[in-house]
N, C-alpha and C positions, 0 to 999 in steps of 0.2 A: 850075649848079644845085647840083651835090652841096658846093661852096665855099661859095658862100650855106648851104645843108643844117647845113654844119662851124660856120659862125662863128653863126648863132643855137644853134646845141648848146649850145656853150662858155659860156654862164653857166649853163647847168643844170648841167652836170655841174662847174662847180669850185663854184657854188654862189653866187659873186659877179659880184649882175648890172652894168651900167651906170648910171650917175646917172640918166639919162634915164628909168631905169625904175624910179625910186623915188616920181616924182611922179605923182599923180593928179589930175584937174582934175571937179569936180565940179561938173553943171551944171543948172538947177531948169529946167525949161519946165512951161510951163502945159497941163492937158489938156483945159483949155476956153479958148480964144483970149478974154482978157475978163474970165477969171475967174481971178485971181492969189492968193486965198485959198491960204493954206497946204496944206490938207488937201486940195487942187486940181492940187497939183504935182508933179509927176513929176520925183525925179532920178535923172541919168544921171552914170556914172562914167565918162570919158572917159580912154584909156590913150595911151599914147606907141604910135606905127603898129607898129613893130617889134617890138614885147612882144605887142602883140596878134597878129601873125601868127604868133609865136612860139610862142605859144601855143595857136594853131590847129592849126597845123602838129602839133607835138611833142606835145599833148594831145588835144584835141578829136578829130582822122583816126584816132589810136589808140583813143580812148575807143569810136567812134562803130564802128570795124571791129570791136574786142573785144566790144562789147554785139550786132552782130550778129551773129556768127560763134557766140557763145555760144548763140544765141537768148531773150539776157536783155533782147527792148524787146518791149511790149503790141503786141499786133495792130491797136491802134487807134494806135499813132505811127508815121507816114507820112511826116512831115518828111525831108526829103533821104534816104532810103533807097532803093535801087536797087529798080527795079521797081515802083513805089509811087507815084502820080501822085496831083497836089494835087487834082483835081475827086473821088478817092475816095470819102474820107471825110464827102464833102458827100453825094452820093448816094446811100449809104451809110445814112445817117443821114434822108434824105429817105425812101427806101423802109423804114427801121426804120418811121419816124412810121406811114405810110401804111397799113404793114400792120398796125399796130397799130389805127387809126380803122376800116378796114373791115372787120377781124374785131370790132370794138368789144372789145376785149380790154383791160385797164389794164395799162399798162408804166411801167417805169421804166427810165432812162436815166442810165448813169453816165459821166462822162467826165474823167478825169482830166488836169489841164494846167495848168503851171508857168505861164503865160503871164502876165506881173505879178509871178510871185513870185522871181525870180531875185537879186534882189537881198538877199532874205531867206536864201540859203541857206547853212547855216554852211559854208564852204570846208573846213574841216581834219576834221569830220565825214561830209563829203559825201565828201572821199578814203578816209577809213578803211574806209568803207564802198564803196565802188569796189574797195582793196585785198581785201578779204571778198569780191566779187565775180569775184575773179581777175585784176582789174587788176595789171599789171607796177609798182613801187613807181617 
Protein backbone atom coordinates (compact mmCIF):
# COMPACT_ATOMS: atom_id res chain seq x y z
CA UNK A 1 0.00 0.00 0.00
CA UNK A 2 2.37 2.61 1.15
CA UNK A 3 4.34 1.72 -2.82
CA UNK A 4 1.02 2.26 -4.41
CA UNK A 5 0.73 5.57 -1.74
CA UNK A 6 4.50 6.69 -3.27
CA UNK A 7 3.89 6.30 -7.01
CA UNK A 8 0.29 8.12 -7.25
CA UNK A 9 2.21 11.01 -5.03
CA UNK A 10 4.82 11.44 -7.71
CA UNK A 11 3.04 13.51 -10.26
CA UNK A 12 1.75 15.87 -7.68
CA UNK A 13 4.71 16.62 -6.34
CA UNK A 14 7.10 16.94 -9.56
CA UNK A 15 4.06 18.47 -11.07
CA UNK A 16 4.10 16.30 -14.28
CA UNK A 17 1.39 14.08 -14.69
CA UNK A 18 0.98 11.09 -17.12
CA UNK A 19 -0.60 11.18 -20.70
CA UNK A 20 -3.30 9.18 -19.43
CA UNK A 21 -4.32 12.08 -17.37
CA UNK A 22 -4.61 14.69 -19.69
CA UNK A 23 -7.66 13.39 -21.37
CA UNK A 24 -11.05 13.66 -20.54
CA UNK A 25 -13.92 12.04 -22.09
CA UNK A 26 -17.12 13.84 -21.88
CA UNK A 27 -20.37 12.13 -21.91
CA UNK A 28 -24.30 13.65 -22.58
CA UNK A 29 -26.97 11.04 -20.99
CA UNK A 30 -30.34 12.02 -21.08
CA UNK A 31 -32.36 12.80 -17.68
CA UNK A 32 -35.53 11.72 -19.18
CA UNK A 33 -35.09 8.31 -21.10
CA UNK A 34 -36.84 9.76 -24.42
CA UNK A 35 -36.33 12.95 -24.07
CA UNK A 36 -32.82 13.90 -25.74
CA UNK A 37 -33.50 17.70 -25.96
CA UNK A 38 -30.45 19.63 -25.19
CA UNK A 39 -31.58 21.42 -22.20
CA UNK A 40 -32.58 17.69 -20.96
CA UNK A 41 -29.00 16.45 -20.82
CA UNK A 42 -26.76 15.73 -18.29
CA UNK A 43 -22.96 15.81 -18.83
CA UNK A 44 -20.69 13.80 -17.18
CA UNK A 45 -16.77 14.27 -17.26
CA UNK A 46 -15.35 11.07 -17.14
CA UNK A 47 -11.45 10.67 -15.81
CA UNK A 48 -8.92 8.11 -16.38
CA UNK A 49 -9.49 5.47 -12.98
CA UNK A 50 -6.16 6.44 -11.62
CA UNK A 51 -6.35 10.15 -11.54
CA UNK A 52 -9.63 9.85 -10.11
CA UNK A 53 -8.33 7.71 -6.97
CA UNK A 54 -5.72 9.86 -6.93
CA UNK A 55 -7.41 12.36 -6.34
CA UNK A 56 -9.58 10.89 -3.69
CA UNK A 57 -7.03 9.68 -1.97
CA UNK A 58 -4.49 12.83 -1.84
CA UNK A 59 -7.38 15.44 -1.77
CA UNK A 60 -10.88 14.64 -1.04
CA UNK A 61 -9.64 12.14 2.87
CA UNK A 62 -7.49 15.48 3.48
CA UNK A 63 -10.22 17.91 2.47
CA UNK A 64 -12.93 15.88 4.25
CA UNK A 65 -10.68 15.29 7.74
CA UNK A 66 -9.54 19.04 7.66
CA UNK A 67 -13.15 20.37 7.40
CA UNK A 68 -14.06 18.20 10.16
CA UNK A 69 -11.51 18.39 12.66
CA UNK A 70 -11.85 22.24 12.00
CA UNK A 71 -15.46 21.99 12.62
CA UNK A 72 -15.88 23.97 9.29
CA UNK A 73 -19.08 21.48 7.56
CA UNK A 74 -23.02 22.63 8.60
CA UNK A 75 -24.83 20.53 11.02
CA UNK A 76 -27.11 19.71 8.32
CA UNK A 77 -24.04 17.77 5.89
CA UNK A 78 -24.30 14.15 7.06
CA UNK A 79 -22.70 12.80 3.91
CA UNK A 80 -20.02 10.13 4.81
CA UNK A 81 -19.07 11.62 8.26
CA UNK A 82 -18.60 9.46 11.21
CA UNK A 83 -21.32 9.15 13.37
CA UNK A 84 -23.83 10.59 11.07
CA UNK A 85 -26.34 8.01 9.56
CA UNK A 86 -28.15 8.52 6.13
CA UNK A 87 -31.92 8.09 7.62
CA UNK A 88 -30.92 11.46 9.82
CA UNK A 89 -31.49 14.01 8.04
CA UNK A 90 -34.81 12.54 6.58
CA UNK A 91 -36.26 12.43 10.00
CA UNK A 92 -35.03 15.20 10.95
CA UNK A 93 -36.58 17.22 8.55
CA UNK A 94 -39.94 15.00 8.87
CA UNK A 95 -40.32 15.91 12.52
CA UNK A 96 -39.06 19.80 11.65
CA UNK A 97 -42.42 19.72 9.17
CA UNK A 98 -44.63 18.09 11.86
CA UNK A 99 -43.83 20.28 14.55
CA UNK A 100 -44.29 22.96 12.53
CA UNK A 101 -48.20 21.92 11.30
CA UNK A 102 -49.22 21.08 14.69
CA UNK A 103 -48.09 24.12 16.51
CA UNK A 104 -49.66 25.79 13.24
CA UNK A 105 -46.63 27.91 13.48
CA UNK A 106 -45.20 29.30 9.64
CA UNK A 107 -41.58 28.10 8.97
CA UNK A 108 -39.11 28.17 6.71
CA UNK A 109 -36.69 25.81 5.79
CA UNK A 110 -33.35 26.30 4.39
CA UNK A 111 -31.28 23.76 2.91
CA UNK A 112 -28.18 24.29 1.31
CA UNK A 113 -26.78 21.45 -1.41
CA UNK A 114 -24.51 21.38 -4.22
CA UNK A 115 -26.26 18.51 -5.68
CA UNK A 116 -26.41 19.49 -9.73
CA UNK A 117 -24.02 22.15 -9.23
CA UNK A 118 -20.59 20.54 -9.26
CA UNK A 119 -19.96 20.83 -12.27
CA UNK A 120 -20.34 24.66 -12.15
CA UNK A 121 -17.71 25.22 -9.58
CA UNK A 122 -14.76 27.25 -10.37
CA UNK A 123 -11.83 24.80 -9.28
CA UNK A 124 -8.83 27.42 -8.95
CA UNK A 125 -11.41 29.54 -6.77
CA UNK A 126 -12.80 26.85 -4.77
CA UNK A 127 -8.91 26.06 -3.78
CA UNK A 128 -8.05 29.61 -2.85
CA UNK A 129 -10.64 29.59 -0.76
CA UNK A 130 -10.00 26.12 0.78
CA UNK A 131 -6.30 27.57 1.35
CA UNK A 132 -8.15 30.71 3.35
CA UNK A 133 -9.81 27.90 5.14
CA UNK A 134 -6.60 26.43 6.48
CA UNK A 135 -6.27 23.83 3.82
CA UNK A 136 -2.47 22.69 3.38
CA UNK A 137 -1.51 24.20 -0.30
Amino acid sequence: MELHATMMSIPFKVKIGPILWTHITDKMLEKEEGNPRCHRLRIISLFESAYNQAQRVLISRRLIHHLEDNSLLPKMQYGSRPGKQCHGPVLEKVLCHDISRITHQTSAFLEIDAIGCYDHLLNNLLLMILQKLGFPQ
